[in-house]
N, C-alpha and C positions, 0 to 999 in steps of 0.2 A: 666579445669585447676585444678588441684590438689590443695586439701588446705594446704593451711602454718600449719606447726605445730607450736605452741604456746612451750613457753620457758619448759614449767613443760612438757610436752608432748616428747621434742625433750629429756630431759634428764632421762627421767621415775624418777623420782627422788618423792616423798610426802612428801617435806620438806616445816617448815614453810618460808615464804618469809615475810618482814617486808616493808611496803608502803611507799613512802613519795612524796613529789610533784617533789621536787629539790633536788638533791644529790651531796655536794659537794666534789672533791677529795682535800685533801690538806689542812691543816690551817697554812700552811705559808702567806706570806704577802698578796699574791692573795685571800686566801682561804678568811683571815679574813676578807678582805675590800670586796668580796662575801656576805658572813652573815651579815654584817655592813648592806651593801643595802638592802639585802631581807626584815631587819627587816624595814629597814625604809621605802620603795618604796612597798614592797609587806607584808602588819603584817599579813596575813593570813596564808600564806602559810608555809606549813608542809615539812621542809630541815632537813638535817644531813648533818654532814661535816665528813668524814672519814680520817684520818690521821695514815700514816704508824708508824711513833714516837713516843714516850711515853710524849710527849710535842710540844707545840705550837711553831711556827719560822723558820720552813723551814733549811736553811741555817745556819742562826743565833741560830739555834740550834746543828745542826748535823755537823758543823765545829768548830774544837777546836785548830786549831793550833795556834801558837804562833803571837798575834796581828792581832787579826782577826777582820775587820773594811767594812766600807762601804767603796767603792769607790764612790757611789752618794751622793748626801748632804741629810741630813735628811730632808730639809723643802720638796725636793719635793720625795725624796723616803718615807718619813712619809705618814700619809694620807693628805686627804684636808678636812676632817671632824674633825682632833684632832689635836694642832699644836703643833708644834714640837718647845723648849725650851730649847734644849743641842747645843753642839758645830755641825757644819752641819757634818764632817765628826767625825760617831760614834762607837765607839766598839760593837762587839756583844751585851756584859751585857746591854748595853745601847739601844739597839734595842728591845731584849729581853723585857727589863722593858716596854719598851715602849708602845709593843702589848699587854703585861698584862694587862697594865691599858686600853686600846682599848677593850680588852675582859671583864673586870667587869666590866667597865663603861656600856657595852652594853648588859652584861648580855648572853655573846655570850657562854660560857662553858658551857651550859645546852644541846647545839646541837653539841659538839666536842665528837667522838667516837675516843680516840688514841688505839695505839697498831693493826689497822685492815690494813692490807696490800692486797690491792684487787687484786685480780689472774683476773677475766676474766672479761667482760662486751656485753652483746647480746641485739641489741634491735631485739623486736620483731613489725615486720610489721602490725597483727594484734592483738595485744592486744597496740598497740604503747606506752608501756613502753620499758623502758632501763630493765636487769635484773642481778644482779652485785656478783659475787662469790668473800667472802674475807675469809683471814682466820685470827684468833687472834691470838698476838706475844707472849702471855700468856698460851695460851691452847691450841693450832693449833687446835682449831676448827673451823668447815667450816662458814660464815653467810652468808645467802642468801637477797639481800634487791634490790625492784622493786622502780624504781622512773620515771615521767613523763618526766622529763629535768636533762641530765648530765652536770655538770659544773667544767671543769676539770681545775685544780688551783694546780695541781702536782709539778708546775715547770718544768725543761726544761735539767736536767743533774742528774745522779746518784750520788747520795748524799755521796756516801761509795767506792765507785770505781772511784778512779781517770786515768786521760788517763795516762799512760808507757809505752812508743817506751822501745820494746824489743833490747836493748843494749848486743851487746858479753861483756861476762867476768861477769855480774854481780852476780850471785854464788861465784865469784871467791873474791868479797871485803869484807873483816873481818869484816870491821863498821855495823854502822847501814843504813840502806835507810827509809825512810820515805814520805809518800805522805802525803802534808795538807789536805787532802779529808778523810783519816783515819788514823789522827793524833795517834800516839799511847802513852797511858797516863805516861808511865814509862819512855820515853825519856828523858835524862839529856842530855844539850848541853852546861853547863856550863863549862868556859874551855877550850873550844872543837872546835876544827878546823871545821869548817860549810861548806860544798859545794851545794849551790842552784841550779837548775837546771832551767833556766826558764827565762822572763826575763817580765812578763806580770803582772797585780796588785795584785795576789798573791805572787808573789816574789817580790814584790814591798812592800809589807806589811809583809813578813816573816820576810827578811832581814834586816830591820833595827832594829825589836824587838828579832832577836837572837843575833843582834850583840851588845845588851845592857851587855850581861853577856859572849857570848863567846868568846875563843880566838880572830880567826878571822871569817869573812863570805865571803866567795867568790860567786858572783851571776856569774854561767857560761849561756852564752846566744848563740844561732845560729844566733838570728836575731835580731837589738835593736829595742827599742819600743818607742813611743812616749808619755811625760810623758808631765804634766800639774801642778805646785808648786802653794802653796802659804797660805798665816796665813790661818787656822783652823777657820773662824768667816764670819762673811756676812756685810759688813761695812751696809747693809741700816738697816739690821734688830739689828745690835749695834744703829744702831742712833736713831731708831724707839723705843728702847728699854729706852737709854736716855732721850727722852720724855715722858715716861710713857705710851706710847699708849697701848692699851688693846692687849694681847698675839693674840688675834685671827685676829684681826687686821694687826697685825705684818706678822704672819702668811700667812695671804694672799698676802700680800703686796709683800714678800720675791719671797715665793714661784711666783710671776706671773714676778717678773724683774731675778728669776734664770732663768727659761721659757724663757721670752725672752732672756736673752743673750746665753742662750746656745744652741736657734735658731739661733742668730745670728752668733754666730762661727761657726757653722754649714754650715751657708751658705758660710761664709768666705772659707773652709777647700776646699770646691770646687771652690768659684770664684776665689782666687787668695794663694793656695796653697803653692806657695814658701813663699809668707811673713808670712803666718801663721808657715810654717815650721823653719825660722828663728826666730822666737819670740819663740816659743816652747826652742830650741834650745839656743837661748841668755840666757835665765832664768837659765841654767843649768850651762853654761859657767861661769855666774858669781858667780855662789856656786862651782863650781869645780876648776875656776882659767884659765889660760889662755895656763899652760901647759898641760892641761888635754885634752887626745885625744877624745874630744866630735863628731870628725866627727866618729870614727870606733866604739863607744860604745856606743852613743847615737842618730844615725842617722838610721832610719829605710830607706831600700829602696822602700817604698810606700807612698802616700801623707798622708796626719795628714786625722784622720777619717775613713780608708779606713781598720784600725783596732780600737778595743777601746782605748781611750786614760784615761788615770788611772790617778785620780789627786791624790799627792804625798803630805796630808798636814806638812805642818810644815818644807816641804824640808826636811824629817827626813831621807830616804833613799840616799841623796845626802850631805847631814850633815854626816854618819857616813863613807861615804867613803870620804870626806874632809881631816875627824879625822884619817883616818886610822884602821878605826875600822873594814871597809869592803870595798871591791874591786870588779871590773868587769872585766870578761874575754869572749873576743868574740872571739870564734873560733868552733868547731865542734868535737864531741867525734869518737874517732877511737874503743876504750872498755874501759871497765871497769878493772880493775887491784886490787892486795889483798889490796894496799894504797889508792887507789884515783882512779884517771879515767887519762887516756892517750889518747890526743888530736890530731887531725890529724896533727896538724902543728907540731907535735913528740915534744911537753911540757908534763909534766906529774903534775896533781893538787893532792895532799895530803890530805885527808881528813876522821874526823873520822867520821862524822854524813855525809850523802847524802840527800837533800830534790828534792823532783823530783815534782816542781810546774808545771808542762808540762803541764797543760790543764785538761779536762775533759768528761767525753762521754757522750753524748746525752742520754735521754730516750726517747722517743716520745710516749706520750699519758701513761706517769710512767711505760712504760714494759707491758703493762696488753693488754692479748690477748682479742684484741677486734673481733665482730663477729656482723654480721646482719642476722635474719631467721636461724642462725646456721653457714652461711658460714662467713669463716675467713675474718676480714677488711684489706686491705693494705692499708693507708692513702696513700701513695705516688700514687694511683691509682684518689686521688681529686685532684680536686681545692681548693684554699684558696676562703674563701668569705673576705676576709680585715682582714686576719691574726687569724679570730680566730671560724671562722663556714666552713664547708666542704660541698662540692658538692654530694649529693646521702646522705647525713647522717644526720637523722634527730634529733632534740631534742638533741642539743649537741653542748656546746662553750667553747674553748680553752683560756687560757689565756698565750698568748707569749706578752711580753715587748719591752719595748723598747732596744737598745743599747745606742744610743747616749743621753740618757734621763734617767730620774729614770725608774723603772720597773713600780712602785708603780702608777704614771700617767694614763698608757693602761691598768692597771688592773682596776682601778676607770671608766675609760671610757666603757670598756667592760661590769663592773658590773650595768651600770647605763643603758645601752643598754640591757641588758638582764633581768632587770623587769623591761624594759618597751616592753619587748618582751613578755614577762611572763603575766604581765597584759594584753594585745592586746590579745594573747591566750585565755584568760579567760574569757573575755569579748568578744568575736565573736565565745566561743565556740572550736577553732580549737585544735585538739588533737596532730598534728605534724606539726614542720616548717621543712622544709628541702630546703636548697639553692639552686640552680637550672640556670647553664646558659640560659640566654637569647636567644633570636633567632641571633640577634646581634653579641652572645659570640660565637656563634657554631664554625664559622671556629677561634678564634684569639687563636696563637699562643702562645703555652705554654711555660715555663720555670723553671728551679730549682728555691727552695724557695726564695734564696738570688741569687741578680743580685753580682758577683763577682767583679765586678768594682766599685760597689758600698759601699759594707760591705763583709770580705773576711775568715774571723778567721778560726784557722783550724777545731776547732774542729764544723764547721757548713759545713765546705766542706766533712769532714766525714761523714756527716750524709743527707749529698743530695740526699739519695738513698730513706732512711726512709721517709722524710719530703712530705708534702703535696707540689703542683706545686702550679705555677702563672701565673695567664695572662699578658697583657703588659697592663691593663686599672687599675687605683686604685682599684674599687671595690673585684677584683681579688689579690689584691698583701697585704703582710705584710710590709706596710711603717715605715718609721723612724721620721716623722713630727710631732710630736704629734701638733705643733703651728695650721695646717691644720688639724689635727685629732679630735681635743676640739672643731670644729664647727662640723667638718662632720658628727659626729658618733651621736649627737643628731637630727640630722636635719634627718638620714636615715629613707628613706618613708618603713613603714613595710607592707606598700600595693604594692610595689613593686613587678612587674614579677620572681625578683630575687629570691624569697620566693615561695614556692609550699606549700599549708599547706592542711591537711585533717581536716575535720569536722564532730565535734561531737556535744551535746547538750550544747549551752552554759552555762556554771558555772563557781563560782570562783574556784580558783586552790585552796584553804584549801579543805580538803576530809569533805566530807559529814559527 
């Protein structure tokens, strides 16, 4: 059999490469709650975090539109190592600050590389490293860096390119168009006739904060969505707070009754989906009045859960169209025209700004051509191992989120399962894990990422091409339970058949 060429080999290249154990992509929320662990679960080991941005936040950074907030509550999108002390649903700035202090507390900036946007990634079979091409946003120069274990914390959509259904006519509108995904800073909307395009918790969160200062806002929607209201505060963790009980305390407290109730609705949204959809719905009726046509503007034709449901604090987006200050219109765009857009039901909407909250495009694995031995990877050619390890590919874990949950949750679980991955490695020795069906697994039937009856958003159905498959057995699938997740993912036997690992001399993962 012919020998594998080694990475420096396959490229002729005599360039320096720089070593590390663990390499993480990303220091948004995944990335940091990544280095968090390392430092605490593995202190030895030699990481870097590379980051496309010229700062930390992921999201929370590289979004600037107008009222740009969480949709999940901070107690449980924060971490469960640092606790969260502002109101649950928060503004970026407030997110922002919040990982700052997460990073000097932990002394995490000394392992943060910004500015490196990585082009390719190779592992090699036998030198079994990863081997990672980036280049810097400063000097386009090339940097070549080799690591043991990749730990990809990218996130899960193009930070700068938002999704835009190509619409006839839109050359043809004078105004401005604007996507929240690259908000542009010169925009003035004071004034200014606002037409939304969207109707999901980006447009849920635009809307009301341009309709503080503009004329009007019109939210135009194809399809309505199912929204969730109510005060901005967590009545256990005000009462908890009342008592004086120590923040961390609170903390925990909060975070494990939002947990369960939002398993519990969870479970509700499937066992008895009409009352939940009427409770949804009554909440709105009584902010909007009893003339307001809540069945054609605010009734989705799918059960509650079946897309994300966007909590709306403060009722601030159902308060300014009360006031009059902004409106909804459900119908379908026929084109774009020099005023406004012209609807197939032959209405025509006026408008000088256009914001086009439509959604978003997938990256999958941040764009970066991945490769094994040199040949090109298709992820869509794996399996999922439980949403965030692949079948044939070794030394390598993903971090995907939850929907129905904070994000922040499956990132903490993943990172807690990955140095205890790490450690196991080091301790028996083994130079690669690689996931592996079972004899069991060989015939079971495959499927796209997301079961569509289940969780259906478009912009995941777009991307079922890219994404890795699933079996019909948990182990195989990306679930939405974190309540069953927070036992399982500690308890997974790392001597399991599911794992194939190669062995080398045992040592710890810090480099010699």
């Amino acid at each position: 059999m012919a020998k594998q060429q080694t990475t420096a080999e396959r490229t002729g290249e005599k360039l320096p490469v720089e070593h590390f154990d663990v390499l993480i992509v990303g220091a948004g929320i995944s990335g940091v709650a990544g280095a968090y662990h390392l430092r605490q679960q593995c202190p030895e080991t030699r990481f870097v975090i590379l980051e496309t941005e010229e700062s930390f936040g992921g999201t929370w950074w590289t979004h600037r539109s107008p009222g740009i907030r969480s949709d999940s509550d901070l107690h449980t999108f924060g971490y469960g190592f640092k606790p969260w002390v502002g109101p649950p649903i928060a503004t970026a700035e407030e997110i922002l600050s919040y990982m700052g202090e997460v990073i000097e507390e932990n002394d995490l900036s000394q392992y943060i590389r910004y500015g490196h946007r990585i082009l390719k990634a190779d592992w090699s079979h036998e030198e079994s490293l990863w081997t990672i091409e980036a280049v810097r946003n400063d000097t386009n120069e090339r940097v070549h860096i080799s690591a043991d274990f990749l730990w990809m914390c990218q996130g899960y959509y193009r930070h700068h390119e938002g999704y835009t259904p190509e619409w006839d006519g839109m050359a043809d509108f004078k105004g401005r168009i604007a996507h929240p995904e690259n908000w542009p800073e010169d925009i003035d909307y004071a004034g200014k006739n606002v037409l939304v395009i969207g109707s999901g918790a980006t447009a849920a969160t635009v809307v009301p904060a341009m309709a503080e200062t503009a004329a009007h806002v019109t939210m135009l929607q194809r399809t309505p969505t199912f929204f969730r209201t109510g005060r901005n505060a967590i009545d256990i963790a005000e009462t908890l707070r009342e008592l004086q009980i120590d923040e961390s305390v609170v903390h925990e407290i909060t975070r494990k009754k939002i947990m369960f109730d939002q398993a519990a609705f969870t479970d509700r949204c499937f066992a008895e989906p009409e009352a939940v959809k009427e409770e949804l719905l009554g909440q709105i009726r009584k902010l909007l009045g009893p003339d307001y046509d809540v069945d054609k503007h605010f009734t989705p034709p799918y059960r509650p859960w079946r897309q994300r449901i966007a909590f709306v604090p403060d009722a601030d987006l159902f308060e300014g169209i009360a006031a009059g200050k902004a409106s909804v219109v459900t119908d379908e765009i026929d084109r774009f025209t020099e005023a406004g857009i012209l609807l197939k039901s032959g209405e025509t909407l006026e408008a000088d700004i256009i914001v086009t909250a439509t959604g978003f495009n997938m990256n999958i694995m941040g764009d970066i051509a991945f490769s094994m031995d040199g040949k090109p990877l298709d992820f869509h050619d794996t399996v999922t191992y439980r949403g965030m390890m692949f079948t044939g590919v070794p030394n390598l874990a993903w971090v995907f989120g939850y929907f129905r949950a904070s994000w922040t949750l499956r990132s903490e679980l993943i990172a807690a399962f990955v140095c205890r991955l790490l450690n196991h490695m080091g301790e028996t020795g083994a130079k690669s894990i690689t996931p592996t069906l079972r004899p069991e697994d060989q015939d079971m039937p495959l499927f796209d990422w997301m079961d569509e009856n289940d969780f259906n958003p478009n912009y995941l159905r777009r991307a079922l091409a890219i994404l890795p498959r699933r079996g019909d057995k948990r182990e195989w699938q990306h679930t939405q339970d974190y309540w069953r997740e927070k036992n399982e993912f500690p308890a997974i036997d790392l001597d399991d058949e599911v794992f194939t690992y190669r062995w080398g001399a045992p040592k710890n993962m810090a480099a010699e």
